[in-house]
Structures are given as C-alpha cells and as structure tokens.
C-alpha positions as CSV (number, residue, x, y, z in Angstrom):
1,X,91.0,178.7,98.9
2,X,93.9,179.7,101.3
3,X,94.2,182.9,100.1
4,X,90.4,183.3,101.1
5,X,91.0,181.4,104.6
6,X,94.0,184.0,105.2
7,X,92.1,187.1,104.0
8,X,89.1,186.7,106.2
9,X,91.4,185.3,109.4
10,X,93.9,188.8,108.9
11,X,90.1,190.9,108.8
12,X,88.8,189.3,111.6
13,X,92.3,189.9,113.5
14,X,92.3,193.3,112.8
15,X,89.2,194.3,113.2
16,X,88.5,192.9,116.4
17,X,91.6,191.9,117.9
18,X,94.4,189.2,118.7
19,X,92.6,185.8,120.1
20,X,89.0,187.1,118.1
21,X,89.2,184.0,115.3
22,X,86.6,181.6,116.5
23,X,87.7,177.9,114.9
24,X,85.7,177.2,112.2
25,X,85.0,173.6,109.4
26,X,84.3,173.7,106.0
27,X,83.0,170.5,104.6
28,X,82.5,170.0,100.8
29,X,80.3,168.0,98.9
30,X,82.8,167.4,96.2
31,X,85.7,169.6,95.9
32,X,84.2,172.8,94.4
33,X,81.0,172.6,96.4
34,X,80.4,173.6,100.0
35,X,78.5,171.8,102.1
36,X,78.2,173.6,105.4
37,X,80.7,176.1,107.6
38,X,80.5,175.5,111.0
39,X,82.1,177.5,113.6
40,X,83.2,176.1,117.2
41,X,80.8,176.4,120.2
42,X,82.8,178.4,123.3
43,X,85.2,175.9,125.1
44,X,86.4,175.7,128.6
45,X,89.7,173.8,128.1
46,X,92.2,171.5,125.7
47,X,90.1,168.4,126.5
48,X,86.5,170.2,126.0
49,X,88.0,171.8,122.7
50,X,88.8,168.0,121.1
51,X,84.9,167.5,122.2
52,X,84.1,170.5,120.3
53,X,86.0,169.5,116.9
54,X,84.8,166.1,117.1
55,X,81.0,167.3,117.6
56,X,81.3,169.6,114.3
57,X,82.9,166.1,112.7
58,X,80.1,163.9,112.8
59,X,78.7,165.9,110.0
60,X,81.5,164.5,107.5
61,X,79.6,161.4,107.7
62,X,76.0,162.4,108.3
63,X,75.7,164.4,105.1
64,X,78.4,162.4,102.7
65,X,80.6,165.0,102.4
66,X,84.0,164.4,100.6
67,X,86.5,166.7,102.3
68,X,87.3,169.2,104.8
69,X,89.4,172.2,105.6
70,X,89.8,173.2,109.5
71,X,91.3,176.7,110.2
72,X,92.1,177.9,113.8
73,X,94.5,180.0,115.4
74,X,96.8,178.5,117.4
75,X,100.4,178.9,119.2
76,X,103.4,176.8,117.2
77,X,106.7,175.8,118.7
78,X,109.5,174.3,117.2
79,X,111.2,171.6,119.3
80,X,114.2,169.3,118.6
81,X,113.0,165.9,118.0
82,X,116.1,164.2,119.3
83,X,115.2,165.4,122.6
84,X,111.9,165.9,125.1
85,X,110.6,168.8,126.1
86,X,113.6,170.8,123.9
87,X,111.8,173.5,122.6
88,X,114.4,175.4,119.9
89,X,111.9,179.2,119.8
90,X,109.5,181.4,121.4
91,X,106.4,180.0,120.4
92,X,104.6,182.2,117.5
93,X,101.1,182.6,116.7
94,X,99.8,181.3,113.2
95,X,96.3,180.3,111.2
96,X,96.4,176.6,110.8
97,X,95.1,175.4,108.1
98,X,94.3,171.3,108.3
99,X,92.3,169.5,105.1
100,X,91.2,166.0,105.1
101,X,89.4,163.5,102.9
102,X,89.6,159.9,102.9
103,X,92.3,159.7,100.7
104,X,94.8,162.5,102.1
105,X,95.3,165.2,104.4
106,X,97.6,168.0,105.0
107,X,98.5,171.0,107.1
108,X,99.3,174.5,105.8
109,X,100.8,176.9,108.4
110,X,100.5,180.4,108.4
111,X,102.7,182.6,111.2
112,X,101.5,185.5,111.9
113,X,102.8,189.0,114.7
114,X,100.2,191.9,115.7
115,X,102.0,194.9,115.2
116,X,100.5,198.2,116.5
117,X,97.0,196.2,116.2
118,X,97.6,195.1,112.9
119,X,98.1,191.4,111.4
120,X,101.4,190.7,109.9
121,X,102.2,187.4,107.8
122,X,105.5,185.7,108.6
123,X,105.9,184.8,105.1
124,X,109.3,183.3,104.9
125,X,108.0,180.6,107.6
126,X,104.8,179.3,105.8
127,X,104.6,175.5,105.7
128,X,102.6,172.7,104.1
129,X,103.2,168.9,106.0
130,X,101.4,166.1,105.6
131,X,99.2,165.2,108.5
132,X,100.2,161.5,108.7
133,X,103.3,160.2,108.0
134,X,104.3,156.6,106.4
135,X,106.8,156.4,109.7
136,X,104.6,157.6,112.4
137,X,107.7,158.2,114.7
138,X,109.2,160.7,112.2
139,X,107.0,163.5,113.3
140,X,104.1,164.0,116.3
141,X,100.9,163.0,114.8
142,X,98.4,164.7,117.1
143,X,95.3,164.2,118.3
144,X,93.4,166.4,115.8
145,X,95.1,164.1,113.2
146,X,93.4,160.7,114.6
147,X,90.3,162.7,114.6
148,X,89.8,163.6,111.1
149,X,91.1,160.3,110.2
150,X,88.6,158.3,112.4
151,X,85.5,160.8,111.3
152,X,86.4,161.2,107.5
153,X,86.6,157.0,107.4
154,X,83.4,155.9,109.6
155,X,81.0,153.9,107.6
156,X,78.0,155.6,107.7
157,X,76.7,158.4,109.6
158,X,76.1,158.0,113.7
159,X,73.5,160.7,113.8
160,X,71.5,162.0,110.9
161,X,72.0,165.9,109.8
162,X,68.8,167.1,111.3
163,X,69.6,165.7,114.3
164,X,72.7,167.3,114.3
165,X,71.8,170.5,113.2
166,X,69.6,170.8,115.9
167,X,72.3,169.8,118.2
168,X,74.1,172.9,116.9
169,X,71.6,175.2,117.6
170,X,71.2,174.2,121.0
171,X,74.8,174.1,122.0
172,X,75.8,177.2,120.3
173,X,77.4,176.7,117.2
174,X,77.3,179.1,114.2
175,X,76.3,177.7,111.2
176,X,76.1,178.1,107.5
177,X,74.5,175.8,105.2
178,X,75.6,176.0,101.4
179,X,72.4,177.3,99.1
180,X,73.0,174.1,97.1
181,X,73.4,171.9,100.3
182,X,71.5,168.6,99.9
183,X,70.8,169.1,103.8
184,X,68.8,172.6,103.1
185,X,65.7,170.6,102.5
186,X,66.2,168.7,105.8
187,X,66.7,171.8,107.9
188,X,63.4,173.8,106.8
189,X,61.6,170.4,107.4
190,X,62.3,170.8,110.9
C-alpha cells in the first residue's frame, strides 16, 4: 500500500509540479477493502485545513469503516526536544503517510527533493512513529493526531453518508466510492 501511495504522489509531483498533491483519505471497510478516497476541498489557511480533514472524517463513522490512511505533502523539521523553538535542519519536504483505526495508528514519512523537476526519495531518512505515545510528553502529538483519534472512536455516525456525500459535492471535494462500497446504493438513491 505505501509503495502505491509513493508511486502515485512521485507521478503527480512530476508531472505537474512541486506543491500539485492535493491531500487525500482512504477509508477501508476492512483492511483489504476500500471504502471511499476522498480528496481535500481548497483551503485558505492552517485552521481552515484542520476543518477540511475533520469534514472528510465524519465519514469513518457514517459508513462503519475500519481504518484509514491519510497522505499529504507537508514540510518536516527536526527540532531538539530539550529546547523550544530549537530547530536542528532546514525543513525538507516529504509525503506523510498517517493510518488509523481504533486500535492503532502510525505515521510513515517519506522525504522527498525536486531536482531539475524531478521527484527524488530521501531514502536513508524514511520513518515509521507511532502517532500516540504511552508518555505523551515524549514526543509532540499534534493536532491531526487527536483528530483521527476522536473520529475513528465516536459512537455512531453524526451525519449519515448521503448526507455527507452531498456535502462533498457541494463544497468541492473529489470523491471515489469503492465498486463494492456498501454506500454505492445510497449515493444513486439520491
């Protein structure tokens, strides 16, 4: 599945240039079955972006799903954690890989340069972490962390899928229902 994730991401990049991945969610019904793909409606800023995420996450709930994979493209510093503010590189560019279900979640971290227009993996700095921590104060949590933790744990949905695919459509989100989805029925019914 990563190896998909990072073929697609190093296309996109290449093909239409630096900044061009738009963030996308993969739910799954069960781990082999895909549920929906849903990529991110334009944002304004940091704040509207967390609205964004969390708007594509009520579908966790809405349609059962089991787990989910985030990828985006983001900037990653390194920072000493004995100090503030302390940041220890340049900050590099990498597709972030985040999965959650209800029982675990984790990040995989892929840097990445453009070189002469082209994508080139940082191998030697690739990364899986846990996204929480027994010992909270070990690492920085996040806020797209709490998220996935709060939306992959709600009990019950707060809006139903047809509600929410029709909330999609509206507020320009791309989506792609699985062929197998149990929502298919739902959304041709509309």
């Amino acid at each position: 599945m990563i190896t998909t994730y990072a073929e697609n991401f190093e296309k996109i990049i290449n093909e239409e240039g630096s900044n061009s991945f738009i963030s996308t969610m993969t739910m799954f019904k069960d781990p082999k079955n895909i549920e929906i793909v849903i990529q991110s409606r334009p944002f304004e800023d940091k704040n509207d972006m967390y609205k964004a995420i969390n708007e594509m996450l009520y579908f966790y709930s809405s349609a059962n799903c089991s787990s989910l994979i985030f990828a985006a493209d983001v900037r990653q510093s390194k920072y000493n954690t004995d100090k503030l503010n302390s940041e220890l590189s340049n900050p590099i560019d990498a597709l972030s890989l985040s999965f959650a279900s209800s029982d675990s979640s984790g990040l995989v971290t892929l840097p990445y340069q453009v070189i002469n227009n082209k994508l080139t993996w940082i191998v030697n700095d690739f990364s899986l972490n846990n996204l929480a921590e027994e010992n909270p104060s070990k690492s920085y949590q996040g806020d797209i962390p709490e998220l996935f933790y709060i939306m992959s744990n709600l009990e019950g949905p707060i809006f139903t899928s047809s509600q929410l695919l029709n909330y999609y459509s509206y507020k320009n989100f791309k989506f792609s229902l699985s062929k197998d989805s149990s929502v298919q029925t739902i959304k041709l019914n509309l």
